[in-house]
N, C-alpha and C positions, 0 to 999 in steps of 0.2 A: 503679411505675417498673420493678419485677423483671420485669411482664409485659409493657411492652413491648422491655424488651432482648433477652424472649424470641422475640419477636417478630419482632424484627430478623434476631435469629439464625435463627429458620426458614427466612426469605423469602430471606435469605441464601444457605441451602443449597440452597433449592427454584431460585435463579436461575442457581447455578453448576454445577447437576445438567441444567439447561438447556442453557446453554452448553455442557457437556463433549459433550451430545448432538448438541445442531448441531455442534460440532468434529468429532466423529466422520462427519459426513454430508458436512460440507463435503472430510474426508479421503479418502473413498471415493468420491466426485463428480469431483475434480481429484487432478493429480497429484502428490501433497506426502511430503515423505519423511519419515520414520517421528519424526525426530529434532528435526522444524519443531516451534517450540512457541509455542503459542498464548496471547499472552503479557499475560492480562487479561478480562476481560470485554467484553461489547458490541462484539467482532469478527465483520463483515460481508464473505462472498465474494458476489457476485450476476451472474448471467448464464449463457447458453448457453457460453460460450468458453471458451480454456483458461486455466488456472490452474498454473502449474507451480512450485514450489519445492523449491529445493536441500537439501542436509542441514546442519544448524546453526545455520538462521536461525530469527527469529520477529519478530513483530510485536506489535507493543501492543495495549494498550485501546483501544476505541473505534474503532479503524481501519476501510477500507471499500473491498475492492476489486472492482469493476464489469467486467464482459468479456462482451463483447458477441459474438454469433456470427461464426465465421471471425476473430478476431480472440483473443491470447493476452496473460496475463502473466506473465512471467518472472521467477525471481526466483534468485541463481543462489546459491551457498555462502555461512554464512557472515556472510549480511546481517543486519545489526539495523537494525529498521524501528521507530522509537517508535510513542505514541501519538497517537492521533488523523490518522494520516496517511490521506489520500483518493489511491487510483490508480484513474484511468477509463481506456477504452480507447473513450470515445464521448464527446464531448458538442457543445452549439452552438459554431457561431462567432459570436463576438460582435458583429460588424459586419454586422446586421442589424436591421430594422425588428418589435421582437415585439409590438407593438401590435396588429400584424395576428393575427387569432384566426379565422379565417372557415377551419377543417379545412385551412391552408395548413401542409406540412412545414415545420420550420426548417432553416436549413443546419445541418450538422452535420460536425463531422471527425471521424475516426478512426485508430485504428491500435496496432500492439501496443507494450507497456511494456517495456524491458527492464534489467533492473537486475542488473549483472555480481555478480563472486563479492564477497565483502569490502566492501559498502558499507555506509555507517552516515547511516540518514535519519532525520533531528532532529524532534521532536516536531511536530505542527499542520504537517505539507508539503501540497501538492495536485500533485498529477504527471498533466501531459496526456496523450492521447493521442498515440503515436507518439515514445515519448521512449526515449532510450538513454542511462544513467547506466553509463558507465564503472566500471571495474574498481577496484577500491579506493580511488573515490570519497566524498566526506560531504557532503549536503544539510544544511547549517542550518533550524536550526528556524523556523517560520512562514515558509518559503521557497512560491512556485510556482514550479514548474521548468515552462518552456514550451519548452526546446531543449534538444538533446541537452549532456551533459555529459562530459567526456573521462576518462578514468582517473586516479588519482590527484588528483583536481581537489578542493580544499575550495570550496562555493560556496554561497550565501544571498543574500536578497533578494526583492523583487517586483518582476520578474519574476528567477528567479534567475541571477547571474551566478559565473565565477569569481571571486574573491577571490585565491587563491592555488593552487602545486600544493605537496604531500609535498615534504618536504627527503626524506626516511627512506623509501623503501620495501623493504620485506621479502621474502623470498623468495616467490614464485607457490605454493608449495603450500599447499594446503588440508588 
């Protein structure tokens, strides 16, 4: 039993020696500020496009963000992004026939993400392409946000909606 807790313990270190490296590449690839913190293991940047975040934010485990060329995601001060959240800045529209496989394109939409300063995205979200989450906004957990969301807005659901805005908001500085 001693030897495989040993075990454990190696693989362990050997995975998070990993990750700290990919952090570091993914750091000097995009634009991320000294203070972003990379907040778990099995966190995914992928793509030619940009990547930009603020200072004080971080993102969970498991997370995974896609940006595709000519195309960016923003992420602005401040933001706490849980686990398991997916932002794309590409994917199909779904109102199409995918049966067909004969080297035909799919349609596909795009466009940049952008997630103002102070927002808090709940655990398991997926955020489309071309979406603008206001300024001291909160995404509930296992939301898809597929439209833009306004400032201040608390909002959840499939597909996600507001719910409510802040009684309370605080001064703009960061």
């Amino acid at each position: 039993m001693k030897i495989v807790k040993l075990l454990f313990l190696v693989l362990d270190k050997i995975s998070w020696f990993y990750y700290n490296l990919r952090y570091k590449i993914y750091s000097s690839k995009y634009d991320i500020h000294k203070s972003f913190n990379y907040n778990g293991k099995g966190i995914l940047f992928h793509g030619d496009g940009e990547i930009i975040i603020g200072k004080n934010s971080y993102l969970g485990r498991y997370s995974y963000l896609q940006t595709t060329k000519t195309k960016k995601i923003h992420i602005g001060k401040n933001v706490s992004i849980s686990h398991l959240v997916y932002i794309y800045t590409k994917s199909n529209v779904a109102n199409q026939d995918f049966s067909i496989k004969n080297n035909i394109e799919f349609k596909t939409k795009d466009g940049n993400v952008i997630i103002e300063d102070n927002c808090w995205i709940g655990a398991n979200v997926f955020i489309n392409p071309g979406i603008l989450i206001g300024k001291n906004a909160v995404v509930g957990a296992n939301s898809v946000v597929t439209r833009n969301l306004p400032p201040n807005s608390i909002s959840a659901g499939v597909p996600a909606k507001v719910l409510s805005f802040k009684n309370y908001v605080g001064n703009d500085e960061s």
